[in-house]
C-alpha positions in Angstrom: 0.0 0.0 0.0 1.2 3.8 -0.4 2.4 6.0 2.4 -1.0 7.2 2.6 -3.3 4.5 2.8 -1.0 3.1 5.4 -1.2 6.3 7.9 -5.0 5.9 6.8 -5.6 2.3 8.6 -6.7 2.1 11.9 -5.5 -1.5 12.7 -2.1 -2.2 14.9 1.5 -1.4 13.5 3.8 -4.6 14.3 7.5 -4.6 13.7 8.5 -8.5 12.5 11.9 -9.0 14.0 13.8 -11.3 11.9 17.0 -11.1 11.3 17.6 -7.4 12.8 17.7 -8.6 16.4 18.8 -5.1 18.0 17.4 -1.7 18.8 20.3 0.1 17.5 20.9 1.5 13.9 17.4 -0.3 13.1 15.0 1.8 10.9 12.3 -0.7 10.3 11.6 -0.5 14.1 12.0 3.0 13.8 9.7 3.5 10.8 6.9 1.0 12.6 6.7 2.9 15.9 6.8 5.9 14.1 3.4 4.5 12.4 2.1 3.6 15.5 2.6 6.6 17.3 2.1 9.1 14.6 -1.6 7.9 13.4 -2.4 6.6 17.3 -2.3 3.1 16.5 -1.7 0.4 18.4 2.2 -1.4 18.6 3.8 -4.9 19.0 6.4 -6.3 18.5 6.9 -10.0 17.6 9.5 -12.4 16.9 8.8 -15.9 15.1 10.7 -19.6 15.2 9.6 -20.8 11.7 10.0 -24.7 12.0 10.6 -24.9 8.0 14.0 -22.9 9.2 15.1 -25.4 12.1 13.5 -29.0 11.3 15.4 -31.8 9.3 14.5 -31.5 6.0 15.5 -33.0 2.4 17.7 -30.3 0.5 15.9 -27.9 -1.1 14.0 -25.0 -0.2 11.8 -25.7 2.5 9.1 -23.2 0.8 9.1 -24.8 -2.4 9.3 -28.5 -1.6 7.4 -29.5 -4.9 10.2 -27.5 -7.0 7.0 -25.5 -8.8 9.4 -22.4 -8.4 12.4 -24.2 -9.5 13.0 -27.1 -11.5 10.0 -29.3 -12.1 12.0 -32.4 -12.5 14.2 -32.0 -9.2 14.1 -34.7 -7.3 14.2 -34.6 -3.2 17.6 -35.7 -1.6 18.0 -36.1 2.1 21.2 -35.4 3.3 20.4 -36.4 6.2 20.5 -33.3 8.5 18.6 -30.5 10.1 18.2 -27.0 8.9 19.6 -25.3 12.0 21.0 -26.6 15.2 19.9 -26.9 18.7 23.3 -25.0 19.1 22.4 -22.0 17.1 18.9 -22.3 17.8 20.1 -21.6 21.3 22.2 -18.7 20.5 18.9 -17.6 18.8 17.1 -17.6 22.0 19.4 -15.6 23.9 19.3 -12.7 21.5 15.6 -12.7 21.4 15.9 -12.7 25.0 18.0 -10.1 25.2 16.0 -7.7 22.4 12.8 -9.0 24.5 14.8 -7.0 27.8 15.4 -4.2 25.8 12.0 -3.7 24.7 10.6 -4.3 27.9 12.7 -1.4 29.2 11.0 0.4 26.8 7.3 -0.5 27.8 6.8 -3.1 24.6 6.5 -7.1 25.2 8.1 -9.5 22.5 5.6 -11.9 21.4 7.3 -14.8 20.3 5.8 -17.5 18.7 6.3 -20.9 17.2 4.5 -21.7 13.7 4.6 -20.5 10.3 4.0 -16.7 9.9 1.2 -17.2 7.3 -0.9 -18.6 9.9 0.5 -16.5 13.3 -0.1 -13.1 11.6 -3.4 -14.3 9.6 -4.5 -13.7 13.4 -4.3 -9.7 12.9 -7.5 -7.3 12.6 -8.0 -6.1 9.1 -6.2 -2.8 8.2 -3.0 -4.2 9.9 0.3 -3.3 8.7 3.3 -5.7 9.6 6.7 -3.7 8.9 9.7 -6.4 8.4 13.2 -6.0 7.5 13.6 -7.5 3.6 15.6 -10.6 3.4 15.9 -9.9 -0.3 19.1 -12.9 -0.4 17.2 -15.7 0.5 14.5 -16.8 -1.8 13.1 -19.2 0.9 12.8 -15.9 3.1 11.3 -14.0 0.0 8.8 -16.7 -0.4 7.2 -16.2 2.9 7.4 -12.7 2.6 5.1 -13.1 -0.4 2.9 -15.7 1.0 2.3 -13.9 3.8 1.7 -10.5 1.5 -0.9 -12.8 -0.1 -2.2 -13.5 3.9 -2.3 -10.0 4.6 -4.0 -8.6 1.6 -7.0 -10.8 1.9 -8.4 -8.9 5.0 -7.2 -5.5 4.2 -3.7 -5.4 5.6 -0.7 -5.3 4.5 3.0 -6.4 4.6 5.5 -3.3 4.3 9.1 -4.8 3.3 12.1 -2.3 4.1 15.7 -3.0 2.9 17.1 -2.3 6.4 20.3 -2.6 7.5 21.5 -5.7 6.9 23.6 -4.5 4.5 26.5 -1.9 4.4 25.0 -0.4 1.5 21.1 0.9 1.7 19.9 -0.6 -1.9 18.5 3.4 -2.6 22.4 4.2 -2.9 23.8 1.9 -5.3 24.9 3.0 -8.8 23.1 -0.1 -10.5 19.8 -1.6 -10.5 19.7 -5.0 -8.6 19.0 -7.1 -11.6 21.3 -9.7 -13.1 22.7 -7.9 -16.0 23.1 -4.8 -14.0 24.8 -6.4 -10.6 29.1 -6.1 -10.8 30.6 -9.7 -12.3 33.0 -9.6 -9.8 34.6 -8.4 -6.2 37.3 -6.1 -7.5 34.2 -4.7 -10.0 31.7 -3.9 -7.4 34.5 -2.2 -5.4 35.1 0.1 -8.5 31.4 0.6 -9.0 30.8 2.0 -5.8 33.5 4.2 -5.5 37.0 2.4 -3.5 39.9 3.5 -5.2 41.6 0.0 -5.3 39.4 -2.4 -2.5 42.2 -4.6 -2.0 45.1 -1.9 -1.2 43.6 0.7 0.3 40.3 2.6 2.1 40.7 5.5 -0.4 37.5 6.5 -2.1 36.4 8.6 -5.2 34.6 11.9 -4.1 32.2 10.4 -5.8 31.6 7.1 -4.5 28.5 5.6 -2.8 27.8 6.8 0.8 27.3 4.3 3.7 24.3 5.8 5.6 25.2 6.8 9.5 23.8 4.3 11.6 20.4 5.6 13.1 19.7 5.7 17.2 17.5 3.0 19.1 13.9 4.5 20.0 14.2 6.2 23.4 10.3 5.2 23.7 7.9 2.8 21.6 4.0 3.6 21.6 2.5 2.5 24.7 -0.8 0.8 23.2 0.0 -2.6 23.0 -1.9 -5.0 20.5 -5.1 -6.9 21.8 -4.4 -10.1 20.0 -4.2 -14.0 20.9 -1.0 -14.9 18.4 -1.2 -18.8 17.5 2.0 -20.4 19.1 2.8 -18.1 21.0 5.5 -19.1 24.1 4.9 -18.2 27.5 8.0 -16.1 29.2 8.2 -18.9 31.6 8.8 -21.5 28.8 10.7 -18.9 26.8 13.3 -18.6 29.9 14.0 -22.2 30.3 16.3 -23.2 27.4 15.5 -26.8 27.7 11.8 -26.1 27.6 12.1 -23.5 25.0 14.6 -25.8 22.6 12.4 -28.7 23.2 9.2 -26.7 22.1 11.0 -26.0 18.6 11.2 -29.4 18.0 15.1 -30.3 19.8 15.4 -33.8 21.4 17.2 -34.4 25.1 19.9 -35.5 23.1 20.2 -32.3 21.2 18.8 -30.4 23.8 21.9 -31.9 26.2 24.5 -31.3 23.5 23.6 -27.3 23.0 23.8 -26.7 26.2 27.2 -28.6 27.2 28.9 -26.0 24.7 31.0 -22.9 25.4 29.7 -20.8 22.8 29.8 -17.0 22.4 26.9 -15.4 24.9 24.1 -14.0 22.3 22.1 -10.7 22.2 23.0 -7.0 21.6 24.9 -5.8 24.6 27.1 -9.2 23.9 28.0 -8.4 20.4 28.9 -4.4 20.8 30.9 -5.8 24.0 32.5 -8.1 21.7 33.2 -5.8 18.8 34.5 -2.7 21.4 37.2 -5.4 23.3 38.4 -6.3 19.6 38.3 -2.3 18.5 40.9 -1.7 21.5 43.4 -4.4 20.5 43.7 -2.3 17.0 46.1 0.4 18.2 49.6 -0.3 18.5 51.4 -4.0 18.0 48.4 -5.7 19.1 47.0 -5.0 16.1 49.3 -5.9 14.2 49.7 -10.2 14.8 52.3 -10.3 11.8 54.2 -13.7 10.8 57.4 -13.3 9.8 57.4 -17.0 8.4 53.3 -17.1 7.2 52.9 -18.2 3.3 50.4 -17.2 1.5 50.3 -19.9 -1.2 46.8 -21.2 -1.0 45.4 -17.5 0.1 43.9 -14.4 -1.7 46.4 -11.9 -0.5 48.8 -11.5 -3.9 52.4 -11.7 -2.4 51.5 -11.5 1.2 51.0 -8.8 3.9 54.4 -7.2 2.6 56.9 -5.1 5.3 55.6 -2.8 8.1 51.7 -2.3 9.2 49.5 -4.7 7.6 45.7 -2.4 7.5 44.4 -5.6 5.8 45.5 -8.1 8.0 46.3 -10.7 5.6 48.2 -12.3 8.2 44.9 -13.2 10.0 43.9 -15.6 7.3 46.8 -18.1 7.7 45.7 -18.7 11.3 43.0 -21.0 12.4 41.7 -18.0 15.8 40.3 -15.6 13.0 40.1 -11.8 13.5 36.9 -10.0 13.6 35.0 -12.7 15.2 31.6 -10.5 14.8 30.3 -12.8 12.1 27.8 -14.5 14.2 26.6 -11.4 15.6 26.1 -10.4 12.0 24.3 -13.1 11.1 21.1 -12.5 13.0 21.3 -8.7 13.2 22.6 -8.1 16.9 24.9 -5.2 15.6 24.5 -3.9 11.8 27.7 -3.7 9.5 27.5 0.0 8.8 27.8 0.6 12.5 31.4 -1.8 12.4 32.1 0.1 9.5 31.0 3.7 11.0 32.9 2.4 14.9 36.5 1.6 12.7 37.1 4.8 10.4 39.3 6.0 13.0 41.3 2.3 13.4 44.2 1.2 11.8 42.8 -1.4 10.5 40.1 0.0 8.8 41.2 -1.0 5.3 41.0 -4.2 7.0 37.6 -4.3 8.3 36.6 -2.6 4.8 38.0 -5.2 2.9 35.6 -8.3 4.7 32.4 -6.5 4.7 32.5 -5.8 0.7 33.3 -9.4 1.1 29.9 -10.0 2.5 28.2 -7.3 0.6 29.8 -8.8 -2.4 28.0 -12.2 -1.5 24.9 -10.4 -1.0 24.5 -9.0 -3.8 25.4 -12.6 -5.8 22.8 -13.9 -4.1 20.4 -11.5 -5.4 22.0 -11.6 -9.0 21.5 -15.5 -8.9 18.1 -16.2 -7.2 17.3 -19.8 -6.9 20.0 -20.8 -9.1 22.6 -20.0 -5.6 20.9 -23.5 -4.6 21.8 -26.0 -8.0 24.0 -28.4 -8.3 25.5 -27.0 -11.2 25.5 -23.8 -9.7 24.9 -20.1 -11.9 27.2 -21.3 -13.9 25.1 -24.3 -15.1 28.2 -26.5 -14.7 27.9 -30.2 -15.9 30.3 -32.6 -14.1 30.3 -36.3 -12.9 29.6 -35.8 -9.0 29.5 -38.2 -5.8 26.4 -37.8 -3.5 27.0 -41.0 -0.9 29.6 -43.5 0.5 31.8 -43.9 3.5 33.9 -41.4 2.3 31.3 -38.6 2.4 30.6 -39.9 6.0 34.1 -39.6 7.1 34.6 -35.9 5.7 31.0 -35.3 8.2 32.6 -36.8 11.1 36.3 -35.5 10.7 37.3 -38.7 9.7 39.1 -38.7 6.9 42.5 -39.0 7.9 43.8 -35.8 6.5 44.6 -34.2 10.1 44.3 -30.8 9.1 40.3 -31.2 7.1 40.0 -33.8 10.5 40.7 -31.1 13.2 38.9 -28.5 10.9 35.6 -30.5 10.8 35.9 -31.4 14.7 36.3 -27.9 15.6 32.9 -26.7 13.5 30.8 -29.8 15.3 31.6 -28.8 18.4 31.9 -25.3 18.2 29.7 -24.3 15.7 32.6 -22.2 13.9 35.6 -22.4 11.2 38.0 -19.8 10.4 38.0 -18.7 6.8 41.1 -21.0 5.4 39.2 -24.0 7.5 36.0 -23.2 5.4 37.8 -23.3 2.3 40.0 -25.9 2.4 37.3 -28.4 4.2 35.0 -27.4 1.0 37.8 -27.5 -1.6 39.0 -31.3 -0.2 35.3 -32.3 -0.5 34.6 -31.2 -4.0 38.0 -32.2 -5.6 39.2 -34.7 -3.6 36.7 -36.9 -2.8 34.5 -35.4 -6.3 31.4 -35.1 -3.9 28.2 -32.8 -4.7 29.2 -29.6 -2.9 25.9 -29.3 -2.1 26.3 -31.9 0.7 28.8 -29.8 2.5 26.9 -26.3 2.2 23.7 -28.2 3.5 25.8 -29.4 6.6 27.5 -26.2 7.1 24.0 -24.6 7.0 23.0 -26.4 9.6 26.5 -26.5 12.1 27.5 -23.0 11.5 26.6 -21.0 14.1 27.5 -17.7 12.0 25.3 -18.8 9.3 24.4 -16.8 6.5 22.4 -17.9 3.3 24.1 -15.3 0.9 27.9 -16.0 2.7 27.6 -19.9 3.2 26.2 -20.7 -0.1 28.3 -18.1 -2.0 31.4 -19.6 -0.7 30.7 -23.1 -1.5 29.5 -22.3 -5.1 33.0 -20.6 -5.7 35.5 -23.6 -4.0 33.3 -25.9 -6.1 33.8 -23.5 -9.2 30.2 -23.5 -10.5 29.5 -20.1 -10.2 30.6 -19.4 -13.8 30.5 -21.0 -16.5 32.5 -24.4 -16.9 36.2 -23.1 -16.1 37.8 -26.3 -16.5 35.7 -27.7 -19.4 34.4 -31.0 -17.1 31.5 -32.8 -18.6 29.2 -35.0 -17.0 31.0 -38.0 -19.7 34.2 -37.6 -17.7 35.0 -39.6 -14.3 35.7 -38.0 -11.2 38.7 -40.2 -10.4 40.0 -38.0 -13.3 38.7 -34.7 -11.4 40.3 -36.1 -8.5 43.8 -36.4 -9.8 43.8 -32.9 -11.7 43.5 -31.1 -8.6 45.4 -33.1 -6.4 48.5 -30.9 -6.5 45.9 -28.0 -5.3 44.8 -29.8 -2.1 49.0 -30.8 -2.0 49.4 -26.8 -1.7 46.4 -26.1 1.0 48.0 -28.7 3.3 51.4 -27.5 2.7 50.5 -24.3 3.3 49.3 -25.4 6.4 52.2 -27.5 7.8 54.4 -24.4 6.6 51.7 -22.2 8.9 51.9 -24.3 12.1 54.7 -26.8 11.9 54.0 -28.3 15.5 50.8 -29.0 14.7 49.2 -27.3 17.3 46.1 -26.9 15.9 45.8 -30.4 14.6 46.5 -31.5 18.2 44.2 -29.5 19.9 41.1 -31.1 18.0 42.9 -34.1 17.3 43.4 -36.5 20.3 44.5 -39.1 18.5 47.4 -37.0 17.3 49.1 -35.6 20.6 51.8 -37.8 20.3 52.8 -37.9 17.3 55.7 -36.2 16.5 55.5 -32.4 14.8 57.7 -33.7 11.3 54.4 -36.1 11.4 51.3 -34.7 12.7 50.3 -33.1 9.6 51.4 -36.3 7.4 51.1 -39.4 9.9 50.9 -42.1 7.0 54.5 -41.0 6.4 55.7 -42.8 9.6 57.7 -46.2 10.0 55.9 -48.8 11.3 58.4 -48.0 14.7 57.5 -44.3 14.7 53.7 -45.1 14.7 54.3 -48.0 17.6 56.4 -45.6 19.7 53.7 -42.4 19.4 50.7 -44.7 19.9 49.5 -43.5 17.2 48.9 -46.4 14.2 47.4 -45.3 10.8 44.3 -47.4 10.0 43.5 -48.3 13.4 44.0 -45.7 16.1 43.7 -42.9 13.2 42.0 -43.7 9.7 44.0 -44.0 6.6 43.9 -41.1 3.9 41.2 -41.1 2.0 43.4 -39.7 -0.5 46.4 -41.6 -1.0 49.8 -40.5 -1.9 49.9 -37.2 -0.8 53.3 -35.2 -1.1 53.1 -32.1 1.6 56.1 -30.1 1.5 57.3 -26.7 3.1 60.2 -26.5 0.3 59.9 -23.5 -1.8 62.4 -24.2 -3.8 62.9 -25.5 -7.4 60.5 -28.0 -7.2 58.6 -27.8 -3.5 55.1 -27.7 -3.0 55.6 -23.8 -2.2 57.1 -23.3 -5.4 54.4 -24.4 -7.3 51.9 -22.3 -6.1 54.3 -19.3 -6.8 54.2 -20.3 -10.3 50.4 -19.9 -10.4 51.2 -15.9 -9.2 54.0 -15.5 -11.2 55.1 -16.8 -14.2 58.8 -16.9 -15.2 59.2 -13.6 -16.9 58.4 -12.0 -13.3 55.6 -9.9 -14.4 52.0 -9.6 -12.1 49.5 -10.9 -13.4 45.7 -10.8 -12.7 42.1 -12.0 -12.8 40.2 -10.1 -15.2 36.7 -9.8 -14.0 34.8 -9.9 -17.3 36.5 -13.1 -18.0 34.2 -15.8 -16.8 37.0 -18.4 -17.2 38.7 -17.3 -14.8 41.8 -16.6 -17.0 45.2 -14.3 -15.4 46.4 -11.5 -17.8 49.8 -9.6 -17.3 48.6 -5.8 -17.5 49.1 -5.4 -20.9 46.9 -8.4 -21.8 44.3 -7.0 -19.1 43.9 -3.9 -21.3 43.9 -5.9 -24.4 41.0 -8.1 -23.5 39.1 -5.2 -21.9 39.4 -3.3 -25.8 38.2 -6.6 -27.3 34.9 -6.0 -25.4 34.7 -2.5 -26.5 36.1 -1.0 -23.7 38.4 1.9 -23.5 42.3 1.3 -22.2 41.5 4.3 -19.7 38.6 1.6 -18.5 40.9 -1.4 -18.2 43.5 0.8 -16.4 41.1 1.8 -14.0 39.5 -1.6 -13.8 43.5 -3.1 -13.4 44.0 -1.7 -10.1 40.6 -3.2 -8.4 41.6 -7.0 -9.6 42.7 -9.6 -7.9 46.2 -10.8 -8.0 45.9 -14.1 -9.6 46.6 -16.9 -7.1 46.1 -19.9 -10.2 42.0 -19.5 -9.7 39.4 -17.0 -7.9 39.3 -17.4 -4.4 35.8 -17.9 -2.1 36.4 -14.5 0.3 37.8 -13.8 3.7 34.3 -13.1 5.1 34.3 -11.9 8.8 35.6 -15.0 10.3 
C-alpha cells in the first residue's frame, strides 16, 4: 500500500523481527513505531521460530518442496541433517531474549511464537500493517514474505518490506539496478562501481563514490498501546526462559537439547555483540593490532604476495591462522549489531582497510545472491556446470565426522561440530577437499554447514561453497558429465598438496591439529600433519597407528612439502602468481573463465569487449592478483 493508505488504517502497526535482532541503527523498528505513534495506533512487536527454518529436511528450499518455483524435474535428496541446530537455535534464543529486555525497558513485550507466519499473523484485525526487514538474499525468506503478503492482503492489511540494514549499502544508494545484467561480475568490479579506489590496497574513495548511511539511534520510547491479540503459538516467558523447555518446544530432542547446552559458545544478544566488537576495537592500536608472521605463506590464500613489510591495514596475516580476527560474524548473522555501524565504529582504526576489505566481502556475497536467485541452490550452480559428482559412500561420512585421515580437514571439521565455527582458510579448504578430492556434490557440504554453522548466513555460506566448487561461472575447466571423477580427482590433487602444505608451513608443530585431534598428541610435529609417512616403529612408539587408532587417507599419496624451492610444494603455487618472466599478473573480471592477464593483456582483453584502455586501467587496479584461480572471500571470520 502507499504511504498514505498506510497512515489511513486504523489497525495495529507490528515490527516483524527477523534477522535485525537489535534496537540500535534499526529503521524498520523506527519507521513502525513511528506508524504507530504518529496515526495513534496500536504497537507490537513480535518475533517468530519458523519450524521450516530449524527441522530436518530434504535439501531444497523448504518453501518450495514440490520445485514449482524451481525445476520441475528435481528430485528430493535427504542429506540427512537439520536446517539449524539446537546449538544455534540456542544462541537464537538468547538474542531474542535479550532484544525482549530491551524492549521491555521500553514498555513493549516481544511476542514470540512458534508456527509459520502465514498462519501467526493471519490472526491480525484487518487494516493491519506488519513492517519487516527484507531478506531480499534468501529466496526461501522471500517466499514467505510473499505468502504472507498474499495472507495479509486478503483482510485489508498489509506487509510493508524495508531493505534495512543488513547490508553496508542501503539498496537506494547503489549505482546499479539490482538485476542480473546490472549487478558487478566480480569483487574487484563492485569495489570500482561503488566508489574504492583500489578495495584490496587501500580505504581511499572517489569523491564520488557511494555513501554508507550513518547508523540511526535505538527508540528512546515505543508507543504505549499494545496490541489486543491471541498470536497462534505463541510461548509463555516462563517457557521462553527455560532453554530446555524453550529448545524442546521448537522441535530439539534431550539429546540435542543436552548437547547445545554442554557447549562454550559465544553469549548471544545486543549488549554481547557491541561488547565483543568494542574489546576487539581496543586491541587495533599499536602492535596488538598488528599479529604479523614473519614465516606465514600465503600460497593457497587471496592476499597476492602476502602482507608485505611494516603495518599490515588488511590483515592478511589473519587468514593463515586458524583464531580468526573480527570474530563479529555470528553477531552479523542475525542482526545483533549492523555492518554499517562496524564500518562507521573503525574509520578512526588502523585497521580500517581491513575491516573494509571483509564486509565488501559479504556485501559482495549479497549482492550474488540477489543476482543469482534460486540458481545459488543448483548443483550446477549459476554457472550451469555439468560434471560427474559423488552424492553418498563412507567417504562422504568420514569428511562429516572428521574422519578422513587428512589431520588438518580432521581437526577443521571437529572444531565446527563442536563449536559451531571455522575460520575462513578451515572453510575453504574443508570445501575445496570435498569437491575435488573426494569429487562429492558440494551441495552436501553447504547443506551441513547450513546447519553446524553457528554464523550462518544464506548469501555467505552458499556463496562460498559455489565458488570452492567453481560453478558459479560458467565451466572453467571444461568438465563434462561423460568424464569420471577419479579423473577430477587427480587434476587437482597438486591443489589440495598446496592447502595442506600451506598449512604444515603455517603451524609446523601442529598445534592446531593436536588441539582437535586426540589421536594426534603424540605424534611427532615432522608427522602430525602427514602421519601415513611414519615407519611402522614411529607409529608403535607415538601410539599413534594409521588405519587403526587414526584412519588412513582417504586420498592416498599425498606429497606435503614446506620447500619452496625448485621443485617444492611452495614453489608451485608461486608459479600460479608469477610466471617466469616475473611480471603480475591478474584475474580479469569480465573473463568468466577465470583466465590471469599480465597488465598489458588485461587492457587488451578489456578493448576486445569494447572498452576503452583508460577503463581497463582503471579496472587493473581493483583486480585480484591471480593466485592460479578466484578465491571464495575472507568473510568476517
Amino acid at each position: 500500500k502507499s504511504t498514505r493508505e498506510r497512515q489511513q488504517a486504523r489497525g495495529p502497526a507490528v515490527w516483524w523481527a527477523r534477522n535485525d535482532l537489535r534496537v540500535e541503527d534499526n529503521p524498520v523498528l523506527r519507521m513502525a513505531a513511528a506508524e504507530a505513534a504518529l496515526d495513534g495506533r496500536s504497537f507490537s512487536a513480535v518475533f517468530i521460530f519458523d519450524p521450516r527454518f530449524l527441522d530436518r529436511s530434504n535439501y531444497g528450499r523448504v518453501t518450495d518442496p514440490s520445485f514449482e518455483k524451481s525445476i520441475s524435474k528435481r528430485r528430493d535428496i535427504d542429506f540427512g541433517n537439520r536446517k539449524c541446530s539446537a546449538q544455534r537455535a540456542h544462541f537464537y534464543l538468547q538474542c531474542v531474549r535479550s532484544l525482549s529486555k530491551q524492549l521491555q525497558d521500553r514498555g513493549v513485550d516481544l511476542k514470540v511464537c512458534h508456527g509459520l507466519p502465514e498462519e501467526i499473523f493471519a490472526a491480525l484485525p484487518s487494516e493491519s500493517s506488519v513492517f519487516c526487514q527484507q531478506e531480499a538474499v534468501s529466496v526461501e525468506c522471500t517466499d514467505v514474505e510473499k505468502n504472507l503478503e498474499n495472507v495479509l492482503s486478503g483482510n485489508g492489511s498489509s506487509l510493508v518490506c524495508e531493505w534495512g540494514a543488513m547490508s553496508l549499502y542501503h539498496r537506494d544508494d547503489l549505482p546499479f539496478y539490482l538485476e542480473e545484467e546490472y549487478i558487478p561480475k566480480s569483487y574487484s568490479a563492485l569495489g570500482v562501481a561503488v566508489g574504492w579506489k583500489d578495495i584490496w590496497c587501500t580505504p581511499d574513495r572517489e569523491k564520488w563514490a557511494s555513501r554508507v548511511r550513518e547508523p540511526v539511534a535505538a527508540p528512546s520510547v515505543l508507543p504505549a498501546r499494545s496490541v489486543e491479540v491471541e498470536f497462534p503459538g505463541l510461548i509463555s516467558e516462563e517457557e521462553l526462559d527455560d532453554d530446555e523447555k524453550s529448545l524442546a518446544r521448537l522441535g530439539y530432542s534431550p539429546e540435542e537439547i543436552a548437547d547445545a547446552l554442554a557447549r562454550e559458545d559465544p553469549q548471544g544478544g545486543e549488549a554481547n555483540a557491541r561488547r565483543t566488537f568494542e574489546v576487539w576495537l581496543s586491541k587495533q592500536d599499536g602492535d596488538g593490532g598488528n599479529p604479523q608472521h614473519g614465516d606465514a605463506v600465503f600460497w593457497d590464500l587471496p592476499v597476492g604476495h602476502g602482507p608485505g613489510q611494516g603495518h599490515d591495514a588488511l590483515q592478511w596475516a589473519n587468514l593463515a591462522r586458524p583464531d580468526g580476527w573480527l570474530r563479529m560474524s555470528q553477531y552479523l548473522a542475525v542482526g545483533c549489531i549492523s555492518a554499517r555501524e562496524i564500518y562507521a565504529r573503525s574509520l578512526a582504526c588502523q585497521n580500517f582497510n581491513g575491516v573494509v576489505h571483509r564486509l565488501m566481502w559479504r556485501e559482495w556475497h549479497r549482492l550474488c545472491a540477489i543476482r543469482f536467485g534460486r540458481r545459488f541452490f543448483w548443483l550446477q550452480g549459476p554457472g550451469w556446470v555439468e560434471r560427474p559428482w559423488v552424492w553418498r559412500g563412507p567417504e562422504v561420512e568420514a569428511w562429516k565426522e572428521g574422519k578422513t585421515g587428512i589431520p588438518y580437514v580432521d581437526a577443521c571439521m571437529r572444531e565446527l561440530r563442536q563449536t559451531g565455527w571455522l575460520a575462513y582458510k578451515g572453510r575453504k579448504t574443508t570445501a575445496f577437499f570435498l569437491v575435488f578430492g573426494l569429487g562429492a556434490d558440494w551441495r552436501i557440504g553447504a547443506y551441513l554447514f547450513e546447519e553446524l554453522l553457528l554464523d550462518y548466513d544464506c548469501a555467505m555460506n552458499y556463496g562460498n561453497w559455489i565458488t570452492v566448487a567453481a560453478v558459479e561461472k560458467p565451466n572453467r575447466r571444461g568438465w563434462h558429465t561423460d568424464d569420471k571423477v577419479e579423473d577430477i580427482i587427480e587434476a587437482y590433487r597438486q591443489d589440495i598438496e598446496v592447502k595442506l602444505s600451506a598449512e604444515m608451513a603455517n603451524d609446523p608443530s601442529g598445534e592446531y591439529i593436536k588441539r582437535w585431534v586426540p589421536e594426534l598428541r603424540s605424534v611427532d610435529a615432522a608427522f602430525v600433519h602427514k602421519p601415513w609417512a611414519m615407519s611402522e616403529e614411529d607409529m608403535e612408539k607415538c601410539g599413534c597407528v594409521v588405519g587403526k587408532t587414526y584412519p588412513a587417507p582417504l586420498m592416498s599419496n599425498l606429497t606435503l612439502s614446506t620447500e619452496v624451492g625448485e621443485g617444492g610444494v611452495g614453489r608451485s603455487m608461486e608459479r600460479l602468481m608469477m610466471e617466469d618472466d616475473g611480471e603480475e599478473r591478474r584475474v580479469h573480471p569480465e573473463d568468466f573463465k577465470g583466465q590471469v592477464y599480465t597488465k598489458k593483456e588485461f587492457i587488451e582483453y578489456g578493448t576486445s569487449l569494447g572498452k576503452s584502455e583508460s577503463w581497463g586501467e582503471e579496472l587493473w587496479a581493483g583486480a585480484a592478483v591471480a593466485e592460479g584461480k578466484p578465491a571464495a572471500d575472507p568473510a568476517l571470520a
